[in-house]
C-alpha positions as a LaTeX table, in Angstrom:
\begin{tabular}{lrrr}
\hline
Residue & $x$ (\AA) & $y$ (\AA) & $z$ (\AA) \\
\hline
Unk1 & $-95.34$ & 62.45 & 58.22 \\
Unk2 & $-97.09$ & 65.77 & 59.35 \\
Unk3 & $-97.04$ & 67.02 & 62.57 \\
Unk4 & $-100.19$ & 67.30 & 63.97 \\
Unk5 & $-101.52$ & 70.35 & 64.56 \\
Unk6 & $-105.21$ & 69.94 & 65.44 \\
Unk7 & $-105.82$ & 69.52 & 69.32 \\
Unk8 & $-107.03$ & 65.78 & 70.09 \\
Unk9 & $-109.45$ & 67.49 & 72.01 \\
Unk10 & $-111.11$ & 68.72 & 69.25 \\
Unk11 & $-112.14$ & 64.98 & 67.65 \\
Unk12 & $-111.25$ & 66.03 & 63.91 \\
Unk13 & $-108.68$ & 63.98 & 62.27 \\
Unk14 & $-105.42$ & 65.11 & 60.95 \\
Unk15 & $-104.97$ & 66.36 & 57.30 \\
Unk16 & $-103.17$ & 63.48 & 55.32 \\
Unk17 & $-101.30$ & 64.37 & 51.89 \\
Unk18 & $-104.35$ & 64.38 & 49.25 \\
Unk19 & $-103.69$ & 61.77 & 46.39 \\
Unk20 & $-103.46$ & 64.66 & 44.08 \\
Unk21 & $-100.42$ & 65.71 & 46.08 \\
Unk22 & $-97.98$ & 64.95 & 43.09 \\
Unk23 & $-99.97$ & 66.71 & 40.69 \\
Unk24 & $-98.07$ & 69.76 & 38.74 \\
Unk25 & $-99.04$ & 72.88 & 40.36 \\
Unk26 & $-99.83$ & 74.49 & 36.65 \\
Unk27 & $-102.28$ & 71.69 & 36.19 \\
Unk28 & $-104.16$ & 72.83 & 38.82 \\
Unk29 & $-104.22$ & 76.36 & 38.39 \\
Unk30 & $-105.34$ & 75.64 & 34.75 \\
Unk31 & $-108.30$ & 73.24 & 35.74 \\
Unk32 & $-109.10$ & 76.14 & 38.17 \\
Unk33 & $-109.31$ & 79.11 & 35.01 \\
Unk34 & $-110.81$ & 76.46 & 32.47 \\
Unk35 & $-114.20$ & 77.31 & 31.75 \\
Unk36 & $-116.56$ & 75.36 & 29.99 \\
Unk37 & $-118.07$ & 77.12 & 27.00 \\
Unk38 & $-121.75$ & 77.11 & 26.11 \\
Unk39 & $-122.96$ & 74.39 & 23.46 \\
Unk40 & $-124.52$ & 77.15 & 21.10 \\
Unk41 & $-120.98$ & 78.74 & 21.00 \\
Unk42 & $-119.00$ & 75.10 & 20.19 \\
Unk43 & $-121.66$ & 74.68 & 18.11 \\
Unk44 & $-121.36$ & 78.19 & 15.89 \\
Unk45 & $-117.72$ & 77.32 & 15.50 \\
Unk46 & $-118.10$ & 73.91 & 14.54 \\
Unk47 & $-120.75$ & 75.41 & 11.75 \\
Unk48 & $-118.54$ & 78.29 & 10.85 \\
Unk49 & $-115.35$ & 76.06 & 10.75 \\
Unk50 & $-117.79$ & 73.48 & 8.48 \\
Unk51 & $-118.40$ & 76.30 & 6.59 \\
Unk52 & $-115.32$ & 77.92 & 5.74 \\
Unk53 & $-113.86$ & 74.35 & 4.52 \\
Unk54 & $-116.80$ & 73.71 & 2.40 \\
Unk55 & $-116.83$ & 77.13 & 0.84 \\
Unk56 & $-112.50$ & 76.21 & 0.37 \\
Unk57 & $-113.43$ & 73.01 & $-1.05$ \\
Unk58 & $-115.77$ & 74.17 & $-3.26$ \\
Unk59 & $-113.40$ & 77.20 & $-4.84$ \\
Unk60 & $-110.74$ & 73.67 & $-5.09$ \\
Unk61 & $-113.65$ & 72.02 & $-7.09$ \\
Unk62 & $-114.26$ & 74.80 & $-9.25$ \\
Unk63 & $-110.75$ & 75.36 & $-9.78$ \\
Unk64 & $-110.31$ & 72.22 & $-11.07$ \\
Unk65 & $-113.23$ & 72.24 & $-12.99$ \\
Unk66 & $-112.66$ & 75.62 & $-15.02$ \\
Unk67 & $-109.21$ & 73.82 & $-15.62$ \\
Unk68 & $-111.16$ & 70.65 & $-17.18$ \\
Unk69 & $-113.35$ & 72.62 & $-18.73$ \\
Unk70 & $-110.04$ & 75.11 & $-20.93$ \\
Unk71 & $-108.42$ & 71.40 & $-21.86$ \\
Unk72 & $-111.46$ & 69.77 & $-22.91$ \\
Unk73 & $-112.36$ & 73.21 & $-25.31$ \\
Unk74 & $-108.65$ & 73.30 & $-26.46$ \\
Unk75 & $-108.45$ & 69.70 & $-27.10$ \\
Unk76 & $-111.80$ & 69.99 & $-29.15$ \\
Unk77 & $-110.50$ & 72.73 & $-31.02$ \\
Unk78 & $-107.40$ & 70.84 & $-32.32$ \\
Unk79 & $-109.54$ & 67.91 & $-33.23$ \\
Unk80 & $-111.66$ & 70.72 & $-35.66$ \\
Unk81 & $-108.59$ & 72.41 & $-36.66$ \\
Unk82 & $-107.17$ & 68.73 & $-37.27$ \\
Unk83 & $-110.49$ & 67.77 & $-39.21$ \\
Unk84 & $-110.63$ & 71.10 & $-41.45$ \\
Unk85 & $-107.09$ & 70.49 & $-42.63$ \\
Unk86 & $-108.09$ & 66.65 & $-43.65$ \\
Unk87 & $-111.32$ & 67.57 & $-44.67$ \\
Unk88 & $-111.85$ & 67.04 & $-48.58$ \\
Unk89 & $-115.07$ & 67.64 & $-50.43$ \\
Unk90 & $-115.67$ & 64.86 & $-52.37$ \\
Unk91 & $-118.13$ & 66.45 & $-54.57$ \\
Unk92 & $-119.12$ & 69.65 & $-55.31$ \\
Unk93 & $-121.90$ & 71.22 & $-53.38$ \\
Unk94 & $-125.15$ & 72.66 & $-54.72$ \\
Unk95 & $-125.24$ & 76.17 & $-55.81$ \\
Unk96 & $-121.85$ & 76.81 & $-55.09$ \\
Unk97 & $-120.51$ & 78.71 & $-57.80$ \\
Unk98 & $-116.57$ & 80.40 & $-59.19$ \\
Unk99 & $-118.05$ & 83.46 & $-56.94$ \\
Unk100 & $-120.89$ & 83.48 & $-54.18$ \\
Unk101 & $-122.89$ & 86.48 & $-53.30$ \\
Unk102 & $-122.38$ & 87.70 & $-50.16$ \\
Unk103 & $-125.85$ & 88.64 & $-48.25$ \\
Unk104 & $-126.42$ & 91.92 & $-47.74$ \\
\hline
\end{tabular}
């Protein structure tokens, strides 16, 4: 119990442990030095942050697409390639001759 310090005469009441009293000290000092930001600023961040993962996202997408896109035009060449080699002309074509003129 604390001694009491404070005159009786003086009609104030003696200081009593606070309920915060087993509270880390650090906790406190760091409540003291938090600041609270302004909304515009959370609010940039958020946007930039939004941003930055869409833009990521996006390079992901077109990654993946490009990659698509290269197996897609391979796979349709083979399938040409594929159908020139089994291609067989099953008559012969007008004015096709022995030798064709090439166009000048």
């Amino acid at each position: 119990m604390p001694r009491n310090r404070i005159p009786p005469e003086t009609g104030l009441r003696m200081v009593t442990r606070a309920k915060n009293a087993d509270t880390h000290p650090g906790m406190v000092v760091r409540d003291a030095l938090r600041a609270q930001r302004p909304k515009e600023v959370i609010q940039n961040e958020k946007q930039e942050k939004k941003a930055k993962k869409d833009a990521a996202d996006q390079a992901k997408a077109n990654a993946k697409a490009g990659v698509h896109a290269a197996a897609q035009l391979e796979a349709e060449d083979a399938h040409a390639a594929a159908m020139e080699d089994k291609w067989v002309p099953r008559h012969r074509q007008p004015g096709r001759g022995m030798f064709s003129i090439a166009p000048e």
